[in-house]
Biotite code that builds the C-alpha atoms (Angstrom):
import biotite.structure as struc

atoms = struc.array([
    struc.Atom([0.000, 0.000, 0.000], chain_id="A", res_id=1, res_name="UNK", atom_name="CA", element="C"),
    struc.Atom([3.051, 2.378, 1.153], chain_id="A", res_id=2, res_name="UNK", atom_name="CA", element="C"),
    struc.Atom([5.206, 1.806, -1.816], chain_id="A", res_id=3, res_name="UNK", atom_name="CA", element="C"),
    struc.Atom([0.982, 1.925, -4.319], chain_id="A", res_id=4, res_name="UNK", atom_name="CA", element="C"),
    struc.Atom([0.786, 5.559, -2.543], chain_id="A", res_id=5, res_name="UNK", atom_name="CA", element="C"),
    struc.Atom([4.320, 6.739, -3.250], chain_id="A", res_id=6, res_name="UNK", atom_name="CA", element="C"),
    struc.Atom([3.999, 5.648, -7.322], chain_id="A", res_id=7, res_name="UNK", atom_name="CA", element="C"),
    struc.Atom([0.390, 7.763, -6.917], chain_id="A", res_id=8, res_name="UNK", atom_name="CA", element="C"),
    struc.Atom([2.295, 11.212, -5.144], chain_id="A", res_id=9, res_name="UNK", atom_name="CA", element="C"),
    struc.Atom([5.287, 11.201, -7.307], chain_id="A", res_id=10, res_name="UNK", atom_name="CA", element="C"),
    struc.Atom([3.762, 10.646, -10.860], chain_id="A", res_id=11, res_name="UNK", atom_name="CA", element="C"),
    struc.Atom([2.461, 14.052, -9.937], chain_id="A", res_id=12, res_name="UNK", atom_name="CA", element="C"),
    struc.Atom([6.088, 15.517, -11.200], chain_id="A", res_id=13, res_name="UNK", atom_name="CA", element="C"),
    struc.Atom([6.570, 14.235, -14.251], chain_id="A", res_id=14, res_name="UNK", atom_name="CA", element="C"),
    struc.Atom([2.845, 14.883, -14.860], chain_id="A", res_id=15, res_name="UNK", atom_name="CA", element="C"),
    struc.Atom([3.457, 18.552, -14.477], chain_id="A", res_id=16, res_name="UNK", atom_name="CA", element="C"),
    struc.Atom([6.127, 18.826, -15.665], chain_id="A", res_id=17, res_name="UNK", atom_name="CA", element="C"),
    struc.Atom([4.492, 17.577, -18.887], chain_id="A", res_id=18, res_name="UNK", atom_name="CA", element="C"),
    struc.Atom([1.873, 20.535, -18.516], chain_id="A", res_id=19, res_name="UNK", atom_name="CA", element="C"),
    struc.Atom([4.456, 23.047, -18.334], chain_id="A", res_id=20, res_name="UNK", atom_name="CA", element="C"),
    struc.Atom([6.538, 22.007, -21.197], chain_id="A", res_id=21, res_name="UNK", atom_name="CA", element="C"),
    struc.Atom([3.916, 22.188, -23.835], chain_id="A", res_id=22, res_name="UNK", atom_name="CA", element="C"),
    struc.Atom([1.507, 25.319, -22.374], chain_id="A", res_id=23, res_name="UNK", atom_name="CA", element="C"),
    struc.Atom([4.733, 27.384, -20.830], chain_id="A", res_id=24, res_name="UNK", atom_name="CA", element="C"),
    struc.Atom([8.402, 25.958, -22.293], chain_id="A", res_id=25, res_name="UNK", atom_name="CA", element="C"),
    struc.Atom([7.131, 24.906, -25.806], chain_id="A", res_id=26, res_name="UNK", atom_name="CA", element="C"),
    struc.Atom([5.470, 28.600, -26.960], chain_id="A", res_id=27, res_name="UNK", atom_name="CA", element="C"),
    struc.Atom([7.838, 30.428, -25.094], chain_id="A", res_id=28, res_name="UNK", atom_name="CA", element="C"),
    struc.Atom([10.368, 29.212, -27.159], chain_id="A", res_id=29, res_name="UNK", atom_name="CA", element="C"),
    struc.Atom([8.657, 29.641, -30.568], chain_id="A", res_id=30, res_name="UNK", atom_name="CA", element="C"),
    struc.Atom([7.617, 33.224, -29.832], chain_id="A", res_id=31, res_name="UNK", atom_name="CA", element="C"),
    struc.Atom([11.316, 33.625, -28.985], chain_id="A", res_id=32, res_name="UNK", atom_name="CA", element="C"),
    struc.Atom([12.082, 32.411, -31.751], chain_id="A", res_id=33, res_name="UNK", atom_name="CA", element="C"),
    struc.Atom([10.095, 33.988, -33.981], chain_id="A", res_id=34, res_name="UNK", atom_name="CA", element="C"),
    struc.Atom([10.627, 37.903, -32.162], chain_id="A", res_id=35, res_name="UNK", atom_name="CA", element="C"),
    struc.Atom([14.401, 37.375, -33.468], chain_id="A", res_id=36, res_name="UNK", atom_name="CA", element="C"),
    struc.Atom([13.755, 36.651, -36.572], chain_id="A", res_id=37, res_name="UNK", atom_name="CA", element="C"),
    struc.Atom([11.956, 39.528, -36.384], chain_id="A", res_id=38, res_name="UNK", atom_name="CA", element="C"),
    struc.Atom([14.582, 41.588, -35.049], chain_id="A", res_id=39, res_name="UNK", atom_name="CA", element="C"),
    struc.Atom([16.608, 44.444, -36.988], chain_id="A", res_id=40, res_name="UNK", atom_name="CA", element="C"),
    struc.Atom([19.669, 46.113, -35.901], chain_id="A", res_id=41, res_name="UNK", atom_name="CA", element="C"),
    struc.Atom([19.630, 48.890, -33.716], chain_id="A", res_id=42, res_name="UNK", atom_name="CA", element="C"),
    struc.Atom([19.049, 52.169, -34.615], chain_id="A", res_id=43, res_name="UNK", atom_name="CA", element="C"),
    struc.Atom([22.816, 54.244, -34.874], chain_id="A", res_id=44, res_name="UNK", atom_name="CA", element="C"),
    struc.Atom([23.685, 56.727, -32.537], chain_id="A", res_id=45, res_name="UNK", atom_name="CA", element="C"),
    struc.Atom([20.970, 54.645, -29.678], chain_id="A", res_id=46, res_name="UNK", atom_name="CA", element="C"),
    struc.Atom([23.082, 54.531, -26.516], chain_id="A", res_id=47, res_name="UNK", atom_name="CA", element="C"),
    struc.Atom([23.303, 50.813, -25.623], chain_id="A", res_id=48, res_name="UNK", atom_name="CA", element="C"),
    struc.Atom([20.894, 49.099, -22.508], chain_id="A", res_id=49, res_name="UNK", atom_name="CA", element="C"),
    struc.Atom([21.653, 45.919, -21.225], chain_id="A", res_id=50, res_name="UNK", atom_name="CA", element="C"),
    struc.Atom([18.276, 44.707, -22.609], chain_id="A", res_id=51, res_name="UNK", atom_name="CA", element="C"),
    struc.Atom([16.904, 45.460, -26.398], chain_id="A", res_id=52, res_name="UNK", atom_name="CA", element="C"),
    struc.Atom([14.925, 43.961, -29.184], chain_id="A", res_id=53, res_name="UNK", atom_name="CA", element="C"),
    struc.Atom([17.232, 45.254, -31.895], chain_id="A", res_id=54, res_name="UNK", atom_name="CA", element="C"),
    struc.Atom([20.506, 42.845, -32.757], chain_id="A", res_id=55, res_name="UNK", atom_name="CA", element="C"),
    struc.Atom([23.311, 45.176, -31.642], chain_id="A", res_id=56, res_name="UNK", atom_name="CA", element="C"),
    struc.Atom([26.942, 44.126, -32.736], chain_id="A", res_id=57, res_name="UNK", atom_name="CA", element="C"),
    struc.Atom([30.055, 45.242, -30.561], chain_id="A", res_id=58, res_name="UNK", atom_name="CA", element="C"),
    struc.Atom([33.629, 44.961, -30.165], chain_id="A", res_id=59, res_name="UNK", atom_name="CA", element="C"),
    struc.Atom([34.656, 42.071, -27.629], chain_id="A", res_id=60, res_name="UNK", atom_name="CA", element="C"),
    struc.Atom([37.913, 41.492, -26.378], chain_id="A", res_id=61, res_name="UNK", atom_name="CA", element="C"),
    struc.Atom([38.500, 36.950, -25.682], chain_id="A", res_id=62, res_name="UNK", atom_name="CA", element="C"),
    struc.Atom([40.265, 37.022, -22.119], chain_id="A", res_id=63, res_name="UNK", atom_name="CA", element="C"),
    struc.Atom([40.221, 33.031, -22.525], chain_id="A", res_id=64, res_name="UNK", atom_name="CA", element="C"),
    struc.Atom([38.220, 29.956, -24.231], chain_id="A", res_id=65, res_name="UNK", atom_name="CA", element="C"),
    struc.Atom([37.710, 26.418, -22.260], chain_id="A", res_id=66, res_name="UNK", atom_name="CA", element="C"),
    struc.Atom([37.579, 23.798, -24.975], chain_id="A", res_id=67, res_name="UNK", atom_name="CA", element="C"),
    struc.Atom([36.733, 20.627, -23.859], chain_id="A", res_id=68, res_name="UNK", atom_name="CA", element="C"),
    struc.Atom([35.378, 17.581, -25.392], chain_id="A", res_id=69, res_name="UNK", atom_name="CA", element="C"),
    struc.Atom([34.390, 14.465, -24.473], chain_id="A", res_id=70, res_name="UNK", atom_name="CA", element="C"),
    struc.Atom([32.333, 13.215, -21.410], chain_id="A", res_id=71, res_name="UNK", atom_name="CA", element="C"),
    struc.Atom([31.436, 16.842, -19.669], chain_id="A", res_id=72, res_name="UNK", atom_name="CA", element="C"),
    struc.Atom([32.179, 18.268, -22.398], chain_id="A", res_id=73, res_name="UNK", atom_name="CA", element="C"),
    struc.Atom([32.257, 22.470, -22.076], chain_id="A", res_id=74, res_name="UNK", atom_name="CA", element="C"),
    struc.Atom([33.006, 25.352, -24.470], chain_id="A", res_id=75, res_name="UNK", atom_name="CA", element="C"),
    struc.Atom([32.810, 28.376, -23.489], chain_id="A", res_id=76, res_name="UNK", atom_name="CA", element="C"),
    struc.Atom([34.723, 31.951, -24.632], chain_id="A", res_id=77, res_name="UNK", atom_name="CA", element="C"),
    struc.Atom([34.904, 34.743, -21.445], chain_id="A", res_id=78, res_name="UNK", atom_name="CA", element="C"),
    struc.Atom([34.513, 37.753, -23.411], chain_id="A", res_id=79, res_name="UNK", atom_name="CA", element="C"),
    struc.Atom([35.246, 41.852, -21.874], chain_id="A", res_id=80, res_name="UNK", atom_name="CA", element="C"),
    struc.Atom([35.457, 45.323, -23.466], chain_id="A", res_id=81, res_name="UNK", atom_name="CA", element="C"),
    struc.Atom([31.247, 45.861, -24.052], chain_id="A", res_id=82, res_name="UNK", atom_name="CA", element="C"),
    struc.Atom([29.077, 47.257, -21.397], chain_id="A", res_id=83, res_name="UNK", atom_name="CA", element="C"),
    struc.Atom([26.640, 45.408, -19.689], chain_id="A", res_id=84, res_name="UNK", atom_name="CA", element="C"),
    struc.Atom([27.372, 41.960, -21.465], chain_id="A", res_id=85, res_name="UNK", atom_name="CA", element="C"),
    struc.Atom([30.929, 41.414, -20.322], chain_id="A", res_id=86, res_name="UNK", atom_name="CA", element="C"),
    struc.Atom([30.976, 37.110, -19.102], chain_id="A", res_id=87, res_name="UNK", atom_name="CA", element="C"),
    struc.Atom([31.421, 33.975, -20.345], chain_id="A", res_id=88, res_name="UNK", atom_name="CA", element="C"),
    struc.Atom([28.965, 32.985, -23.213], chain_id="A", res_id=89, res_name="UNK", atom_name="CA", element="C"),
    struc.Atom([29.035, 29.090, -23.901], chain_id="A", res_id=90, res_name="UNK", atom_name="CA", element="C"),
    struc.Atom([28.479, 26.952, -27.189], chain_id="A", res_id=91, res_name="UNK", atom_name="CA", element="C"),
    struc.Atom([27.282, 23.349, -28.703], chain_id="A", res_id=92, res_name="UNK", atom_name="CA", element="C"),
    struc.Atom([30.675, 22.863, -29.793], chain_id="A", res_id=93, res_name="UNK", atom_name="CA", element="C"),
    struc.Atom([34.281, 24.430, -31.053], chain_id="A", res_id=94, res_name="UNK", atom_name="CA", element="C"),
    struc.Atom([33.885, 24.720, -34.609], chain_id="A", res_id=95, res_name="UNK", atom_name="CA", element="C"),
    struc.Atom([33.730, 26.572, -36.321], chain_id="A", res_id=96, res_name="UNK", atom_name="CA", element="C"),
    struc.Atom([35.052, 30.017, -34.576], chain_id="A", res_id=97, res_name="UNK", atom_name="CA", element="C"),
    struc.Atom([35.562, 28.787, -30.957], chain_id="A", res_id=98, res_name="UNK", atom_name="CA", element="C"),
    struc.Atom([38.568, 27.001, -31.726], chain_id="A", res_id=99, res_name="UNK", atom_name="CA", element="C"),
    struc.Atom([40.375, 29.496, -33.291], chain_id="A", res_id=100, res_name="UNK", atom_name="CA", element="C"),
    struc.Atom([39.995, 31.923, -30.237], chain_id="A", res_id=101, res_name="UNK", atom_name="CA", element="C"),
    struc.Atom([42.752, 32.360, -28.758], chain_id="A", res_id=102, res_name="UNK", atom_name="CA", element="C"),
    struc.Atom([43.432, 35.404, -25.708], chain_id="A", res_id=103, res_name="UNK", atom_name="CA", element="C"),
    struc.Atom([43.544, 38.930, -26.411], chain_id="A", res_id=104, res_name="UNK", atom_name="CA", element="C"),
    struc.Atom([41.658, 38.199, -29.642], chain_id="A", res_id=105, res_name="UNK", atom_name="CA", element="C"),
    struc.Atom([39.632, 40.630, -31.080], chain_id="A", res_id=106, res_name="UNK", atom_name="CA", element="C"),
    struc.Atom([35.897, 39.463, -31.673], chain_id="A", res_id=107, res_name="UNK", atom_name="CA", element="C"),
    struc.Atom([32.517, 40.890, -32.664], chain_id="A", res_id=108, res_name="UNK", atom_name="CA", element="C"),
    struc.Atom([29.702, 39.905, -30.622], chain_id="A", res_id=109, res_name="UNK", atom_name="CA", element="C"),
    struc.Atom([25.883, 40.321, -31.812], chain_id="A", res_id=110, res_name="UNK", atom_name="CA", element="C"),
    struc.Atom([23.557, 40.811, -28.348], chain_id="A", res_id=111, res_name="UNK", atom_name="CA", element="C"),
    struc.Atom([19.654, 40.745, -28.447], chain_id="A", res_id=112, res_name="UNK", atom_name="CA", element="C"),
    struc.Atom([17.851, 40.559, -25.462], chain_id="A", res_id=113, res_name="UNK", atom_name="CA", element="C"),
    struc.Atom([20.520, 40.904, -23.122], chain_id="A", res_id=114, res_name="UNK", atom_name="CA", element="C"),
    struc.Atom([22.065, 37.729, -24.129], chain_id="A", res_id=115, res_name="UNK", atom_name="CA", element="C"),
    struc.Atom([25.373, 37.170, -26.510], chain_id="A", res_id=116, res_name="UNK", atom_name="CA", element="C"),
    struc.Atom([23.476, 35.125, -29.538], chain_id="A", res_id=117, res_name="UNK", atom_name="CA", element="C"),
    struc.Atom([26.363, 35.194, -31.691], chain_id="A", res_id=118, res_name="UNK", atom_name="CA", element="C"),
    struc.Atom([30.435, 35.533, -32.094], chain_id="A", res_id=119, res_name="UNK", atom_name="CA", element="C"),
    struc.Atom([32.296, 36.698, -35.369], chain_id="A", res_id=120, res_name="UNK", atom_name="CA", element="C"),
    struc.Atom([35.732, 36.866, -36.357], chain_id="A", res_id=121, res_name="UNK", atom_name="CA", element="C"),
    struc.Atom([36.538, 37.750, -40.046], chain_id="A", res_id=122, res_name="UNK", atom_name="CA", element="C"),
    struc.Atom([35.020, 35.082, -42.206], chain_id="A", res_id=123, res_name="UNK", atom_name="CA", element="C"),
    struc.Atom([33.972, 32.459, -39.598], chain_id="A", res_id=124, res_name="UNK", atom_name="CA", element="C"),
    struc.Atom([30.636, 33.001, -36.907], chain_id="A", res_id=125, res_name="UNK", atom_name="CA", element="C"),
    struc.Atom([29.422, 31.102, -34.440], chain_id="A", res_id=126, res_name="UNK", atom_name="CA", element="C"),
    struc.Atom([26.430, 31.161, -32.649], chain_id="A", res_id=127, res_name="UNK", atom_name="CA", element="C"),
    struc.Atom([26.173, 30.715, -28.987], chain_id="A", res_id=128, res_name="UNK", atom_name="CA", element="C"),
    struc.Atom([23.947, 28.221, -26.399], chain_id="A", res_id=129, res_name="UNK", atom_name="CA", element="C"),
    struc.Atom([21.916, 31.748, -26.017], chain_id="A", res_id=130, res_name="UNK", atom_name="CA", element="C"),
    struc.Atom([20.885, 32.240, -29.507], chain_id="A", res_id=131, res_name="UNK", atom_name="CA", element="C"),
    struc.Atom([17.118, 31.385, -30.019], chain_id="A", res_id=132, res_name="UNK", atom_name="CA", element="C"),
    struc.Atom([16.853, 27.944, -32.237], chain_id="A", res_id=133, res_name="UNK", atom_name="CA", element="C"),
    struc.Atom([13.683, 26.490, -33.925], chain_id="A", res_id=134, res_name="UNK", atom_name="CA", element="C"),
    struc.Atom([13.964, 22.998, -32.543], chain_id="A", res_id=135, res_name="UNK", atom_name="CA", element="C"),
    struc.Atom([10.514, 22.449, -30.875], chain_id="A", res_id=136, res_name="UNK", atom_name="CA", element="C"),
    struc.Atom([10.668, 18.367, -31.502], chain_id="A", res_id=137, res_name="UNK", atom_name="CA", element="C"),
    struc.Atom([13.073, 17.435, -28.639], chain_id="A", res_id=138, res_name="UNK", atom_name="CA", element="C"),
    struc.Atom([11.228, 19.717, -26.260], chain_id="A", res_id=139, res_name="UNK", atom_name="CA", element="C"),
    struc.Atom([8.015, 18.477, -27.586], chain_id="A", res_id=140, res_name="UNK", atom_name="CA", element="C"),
    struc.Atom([9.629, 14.803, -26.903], chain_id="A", res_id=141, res_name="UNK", atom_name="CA", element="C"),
    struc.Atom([10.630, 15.955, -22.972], chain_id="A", res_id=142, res_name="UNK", atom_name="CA", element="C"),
    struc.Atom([7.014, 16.984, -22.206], chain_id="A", res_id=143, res_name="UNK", atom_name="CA", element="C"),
    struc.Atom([5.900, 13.525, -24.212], chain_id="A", res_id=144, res_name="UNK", atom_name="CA", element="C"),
    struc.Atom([8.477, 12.000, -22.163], chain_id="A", res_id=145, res_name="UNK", atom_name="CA", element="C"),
    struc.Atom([7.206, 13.182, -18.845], chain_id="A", res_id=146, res_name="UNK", atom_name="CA", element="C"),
    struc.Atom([3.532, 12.665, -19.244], chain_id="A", res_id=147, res_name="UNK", atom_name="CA", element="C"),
    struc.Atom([4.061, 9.115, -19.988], chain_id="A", res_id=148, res_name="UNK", atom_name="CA", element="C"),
    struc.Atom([6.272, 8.596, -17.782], chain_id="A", res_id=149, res_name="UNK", atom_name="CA", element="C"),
    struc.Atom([3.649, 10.101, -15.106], chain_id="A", res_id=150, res_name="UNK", atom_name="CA", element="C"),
    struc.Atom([0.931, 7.665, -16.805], chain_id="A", res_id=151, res_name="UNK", atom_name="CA", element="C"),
    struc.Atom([3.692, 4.651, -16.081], chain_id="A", res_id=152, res_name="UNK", atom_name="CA", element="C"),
    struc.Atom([3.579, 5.544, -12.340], chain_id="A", res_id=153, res_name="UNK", atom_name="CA", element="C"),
    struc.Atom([0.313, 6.220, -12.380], chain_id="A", res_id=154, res_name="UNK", atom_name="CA", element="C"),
    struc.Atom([-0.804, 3.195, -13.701], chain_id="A", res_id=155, res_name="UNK", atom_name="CA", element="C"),
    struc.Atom([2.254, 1.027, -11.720], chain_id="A", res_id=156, res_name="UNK", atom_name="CA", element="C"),
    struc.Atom([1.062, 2.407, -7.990], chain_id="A", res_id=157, res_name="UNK", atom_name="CA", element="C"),
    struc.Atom([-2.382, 1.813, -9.007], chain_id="A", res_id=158, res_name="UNK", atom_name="CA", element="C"),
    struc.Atom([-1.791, -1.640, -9.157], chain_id="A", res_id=159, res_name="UNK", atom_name="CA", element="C"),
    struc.Atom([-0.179, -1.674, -5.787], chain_id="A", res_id=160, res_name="UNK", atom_name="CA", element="C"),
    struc.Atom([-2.955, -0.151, -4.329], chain_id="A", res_id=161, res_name="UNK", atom_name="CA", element="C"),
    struc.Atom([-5.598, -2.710, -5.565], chain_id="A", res_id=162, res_name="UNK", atom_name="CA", element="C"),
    struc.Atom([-3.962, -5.541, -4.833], chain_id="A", res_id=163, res_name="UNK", atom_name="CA", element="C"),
    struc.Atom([-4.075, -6.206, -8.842], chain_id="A", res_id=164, res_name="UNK", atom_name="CA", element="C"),
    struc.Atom([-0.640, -6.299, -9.606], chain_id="A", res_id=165, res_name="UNK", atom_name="CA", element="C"),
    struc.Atom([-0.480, -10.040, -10.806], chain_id="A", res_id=166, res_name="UNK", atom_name="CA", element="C"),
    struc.Atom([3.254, -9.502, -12.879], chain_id="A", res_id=167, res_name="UNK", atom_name="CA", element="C"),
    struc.Atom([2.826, -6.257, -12.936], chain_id="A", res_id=168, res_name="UNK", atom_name="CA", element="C"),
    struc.Atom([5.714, -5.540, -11.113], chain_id="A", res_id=169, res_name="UNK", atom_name="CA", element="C"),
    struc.Atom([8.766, -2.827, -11.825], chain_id="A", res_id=170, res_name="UNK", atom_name="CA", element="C"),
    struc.Atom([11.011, -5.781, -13.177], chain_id="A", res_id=171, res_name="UNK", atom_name="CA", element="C"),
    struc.Atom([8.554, -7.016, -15.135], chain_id="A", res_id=172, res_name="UNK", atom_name="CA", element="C"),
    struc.Atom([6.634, -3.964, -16.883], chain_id="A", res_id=173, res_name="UNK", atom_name="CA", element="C"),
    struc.Atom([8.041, -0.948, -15.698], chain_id="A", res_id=174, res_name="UNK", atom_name="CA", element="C"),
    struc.Atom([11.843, -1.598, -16.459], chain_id="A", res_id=175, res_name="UNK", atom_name="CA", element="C"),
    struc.Atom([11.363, -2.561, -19.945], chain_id="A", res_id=176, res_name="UNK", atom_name="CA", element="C"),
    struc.Atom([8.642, 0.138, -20.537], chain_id="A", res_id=177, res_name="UNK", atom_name="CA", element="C"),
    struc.Atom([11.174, 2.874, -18.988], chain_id="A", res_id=178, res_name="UNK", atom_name="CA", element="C"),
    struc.Atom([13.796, 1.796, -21.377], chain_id="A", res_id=179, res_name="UNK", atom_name="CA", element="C"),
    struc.Atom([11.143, 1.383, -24.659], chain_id="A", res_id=180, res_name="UNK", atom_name="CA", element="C"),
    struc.Atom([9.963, 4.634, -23.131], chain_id="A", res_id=181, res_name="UNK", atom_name="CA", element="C"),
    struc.Atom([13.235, 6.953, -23.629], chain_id="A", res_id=182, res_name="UNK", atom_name="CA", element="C"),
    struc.Atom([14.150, 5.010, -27.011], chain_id="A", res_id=183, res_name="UNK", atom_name="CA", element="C"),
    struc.Atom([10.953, 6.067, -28.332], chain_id="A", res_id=184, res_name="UNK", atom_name="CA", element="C"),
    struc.Atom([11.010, 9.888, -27.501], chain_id="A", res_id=185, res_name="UNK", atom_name="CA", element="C"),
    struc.Atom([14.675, 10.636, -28.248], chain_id="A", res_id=186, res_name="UNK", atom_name="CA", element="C"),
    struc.Atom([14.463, 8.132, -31.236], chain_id="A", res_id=187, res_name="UNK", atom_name="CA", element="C"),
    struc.Atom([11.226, 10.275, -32.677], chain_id="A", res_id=188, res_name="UNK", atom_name="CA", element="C"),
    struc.Atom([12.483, 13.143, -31.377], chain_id="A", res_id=189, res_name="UNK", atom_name="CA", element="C"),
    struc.Atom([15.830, 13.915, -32.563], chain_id="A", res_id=190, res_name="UNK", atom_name="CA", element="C"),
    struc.Atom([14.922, 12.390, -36.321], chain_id="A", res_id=191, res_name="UNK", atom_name="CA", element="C"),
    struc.Atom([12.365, 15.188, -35.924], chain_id="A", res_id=192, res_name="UNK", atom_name="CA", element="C"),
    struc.Atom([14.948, 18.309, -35.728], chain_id="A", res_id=193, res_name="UNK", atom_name="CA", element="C"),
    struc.Atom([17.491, 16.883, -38.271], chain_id="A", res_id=194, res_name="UNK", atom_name="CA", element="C"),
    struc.Atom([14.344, 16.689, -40.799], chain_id="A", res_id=195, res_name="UNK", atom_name="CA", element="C"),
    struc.Atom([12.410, 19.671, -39.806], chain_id="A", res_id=196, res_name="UNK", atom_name="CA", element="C"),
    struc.Atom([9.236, 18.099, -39.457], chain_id="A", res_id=197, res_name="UNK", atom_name="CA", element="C"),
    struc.Atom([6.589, 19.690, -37.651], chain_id="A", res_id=198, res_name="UNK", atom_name="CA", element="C"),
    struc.Atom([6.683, 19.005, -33.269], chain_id="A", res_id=199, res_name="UNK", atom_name="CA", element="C"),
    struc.Atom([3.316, 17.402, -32.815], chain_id="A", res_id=200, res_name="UNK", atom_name="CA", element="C"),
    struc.Atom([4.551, 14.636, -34.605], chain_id="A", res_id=201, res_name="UNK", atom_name="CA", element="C"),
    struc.Atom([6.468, 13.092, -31.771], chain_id="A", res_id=202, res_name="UNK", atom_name="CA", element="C"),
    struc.Atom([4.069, 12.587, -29.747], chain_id="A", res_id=203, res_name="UNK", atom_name="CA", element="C"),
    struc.Atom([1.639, 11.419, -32.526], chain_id="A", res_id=204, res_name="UNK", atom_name="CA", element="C"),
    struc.Atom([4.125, 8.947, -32.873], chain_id="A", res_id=205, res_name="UNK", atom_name="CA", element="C"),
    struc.Atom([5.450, 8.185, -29.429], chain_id="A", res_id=206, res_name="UNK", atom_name="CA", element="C"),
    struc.Atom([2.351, 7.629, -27.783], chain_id="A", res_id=207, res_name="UNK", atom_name="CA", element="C"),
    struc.Atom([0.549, 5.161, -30.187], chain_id="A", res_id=208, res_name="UNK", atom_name="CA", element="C"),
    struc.Atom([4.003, 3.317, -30.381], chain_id="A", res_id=209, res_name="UNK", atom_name="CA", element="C"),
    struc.Atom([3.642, 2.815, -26.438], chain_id="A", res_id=210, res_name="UNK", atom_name="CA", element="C"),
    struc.Atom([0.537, 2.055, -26.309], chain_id="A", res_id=211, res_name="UNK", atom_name="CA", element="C"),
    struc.Atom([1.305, -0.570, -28.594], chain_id="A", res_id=212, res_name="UNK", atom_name="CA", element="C"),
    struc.Atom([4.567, -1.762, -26.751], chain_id="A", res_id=213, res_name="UNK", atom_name="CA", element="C"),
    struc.Atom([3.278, -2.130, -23.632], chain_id="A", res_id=214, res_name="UNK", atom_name="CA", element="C"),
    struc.Atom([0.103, -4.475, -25.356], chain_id="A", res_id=215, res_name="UNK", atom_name="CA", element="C"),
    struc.Atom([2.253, -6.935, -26.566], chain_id="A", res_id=216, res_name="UNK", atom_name="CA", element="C"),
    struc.Atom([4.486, -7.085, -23.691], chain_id="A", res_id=217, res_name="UNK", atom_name="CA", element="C"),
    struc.Atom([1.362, -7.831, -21.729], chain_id="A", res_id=218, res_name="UNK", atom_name="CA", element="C"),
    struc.Atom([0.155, -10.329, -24.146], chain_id="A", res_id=219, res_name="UNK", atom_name="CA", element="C"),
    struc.Atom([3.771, -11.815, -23.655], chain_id="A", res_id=220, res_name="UNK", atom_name="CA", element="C"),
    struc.Atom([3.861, -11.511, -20.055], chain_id="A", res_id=221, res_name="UNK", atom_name="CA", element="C"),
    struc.Atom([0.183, -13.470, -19.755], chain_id="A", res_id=222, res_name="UNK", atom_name="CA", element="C"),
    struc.Atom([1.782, -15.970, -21.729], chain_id="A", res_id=223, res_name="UNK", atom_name="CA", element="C"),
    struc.Atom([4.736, -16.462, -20.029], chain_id="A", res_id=224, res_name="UNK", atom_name="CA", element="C"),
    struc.Atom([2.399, -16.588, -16.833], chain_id="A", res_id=225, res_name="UNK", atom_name="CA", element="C"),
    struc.Atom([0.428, -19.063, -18.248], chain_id="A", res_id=226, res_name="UNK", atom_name="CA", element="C"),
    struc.Atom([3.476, -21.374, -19.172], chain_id="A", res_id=227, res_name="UNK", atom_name="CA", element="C"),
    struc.Atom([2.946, -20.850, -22.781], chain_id="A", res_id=228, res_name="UNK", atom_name="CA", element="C"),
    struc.Atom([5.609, -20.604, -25.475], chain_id="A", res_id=229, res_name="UNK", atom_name="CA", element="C"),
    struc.Atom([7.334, -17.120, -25.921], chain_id="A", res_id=230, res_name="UNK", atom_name="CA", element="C"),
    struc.Atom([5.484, -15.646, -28.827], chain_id="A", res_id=231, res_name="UNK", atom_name="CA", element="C"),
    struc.Atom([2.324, -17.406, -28.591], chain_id="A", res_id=232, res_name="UNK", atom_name="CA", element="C"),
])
């Protein structure tokens, strides 16, 4: 009953975090989006504020660059000589400016919003962790992510709480469904953003798919109950 009650209280999380990802986190980040691609420089001879709508581009000075790949991996170029967005501004990766950074180089920075969005140095540019992207599908596969994930508990606790669990135990359905689970979103969901299609696909896609996995591992989990053949 204890352990029913737990899976009950803390598939309450995931389930909001699932409501906050696609009514708060998912349009926030398209009307981000969208406002700079909207955006046109600033009006010359504007004094600078820390926060503006308009792309303004300024002198930097690198005081150092942290390249390091791998497991932890962390770029990041600590920039001075601007007011107001003087700091370390970090990136995906080194290439293809980042790399060649080294200190006392002179870069230009574009800042909308407060935030560094992107670094240029003669013919090569880079744009930062800051700058808005148009990659809704692997948020849209976290909040698909969380809200079955909250229907997994859901479901699991109720079971412990009726006394109905038969096999329907964490080893035996909510293991495998976990795993099935994150293969499915982040297999749907990064496909998604290298192809452009459109977010609500993934979890058009993910959730039939696990509603399907977990029938048939039911149907094989009766059978295996019953002492029938795998497969039958």
């Amino acid at each position: 009953m204890r352990i029913g009650a737990t899976l009950l209280t803390l598939s309450l999380a995931p389930l909001l975090a699932c409501v906050l990802v696609f009514t708060v986190w998912l349009p926030r980040d398209r009307d981000r989006y969208e406002a700079y691609g909207a955006a046109v420089p600033c009006a010359a001879g504007v004094p600078a504020a820390a926060w503006e709508d308009c792309l303004r581009t300024l002198p930097f000075t690198v005081d150092g660059t942290r390249n390091k790949p791998g497991r932890g991996s962390s770029y990041e170029a600590t920039l001075s000589g601007a007011p107001f967005w003087n700091g370390t501004v970090a990136f995906g990766d080194p290439d293809p400016l980042l790399e060649r950074l080294r200190p006392g180089d002179r870069v230009t920075g574009t800042v909308w919003r407060g935030d560094v969005v992107v670094l240029s140095r003669g013919d090569n540019r880079q744009s930062t962790s800051d700058e808005p992207r148009d990659e809704p599908q692997m948020t849209a596969a976290i909040g698909t992510f969380a809200g079955l994930l909250a229907a997994l508990g859901f479901w699991l606790g109720a079971m412990r709480l009726t006394g109905a669990r038969e096999h329907r135990t964490w080893a035996a359905y909510g293991k495998p469904l976990l795993l099935a689970l994150l293969v499915a979103c982040f297999g749907v969901g990064l496909p998604s953003v290298w192809l452009g299609l459109p977010w609500w696909l993934v979890p058009a896609v993910v959730v039939p798919v696990m509603v399907y996995t977990s029938w048939q591992l039911h149907r094989y989990r009766v059978a295996s109950a019953a002492g029938a053949p795998e497969g039958a």
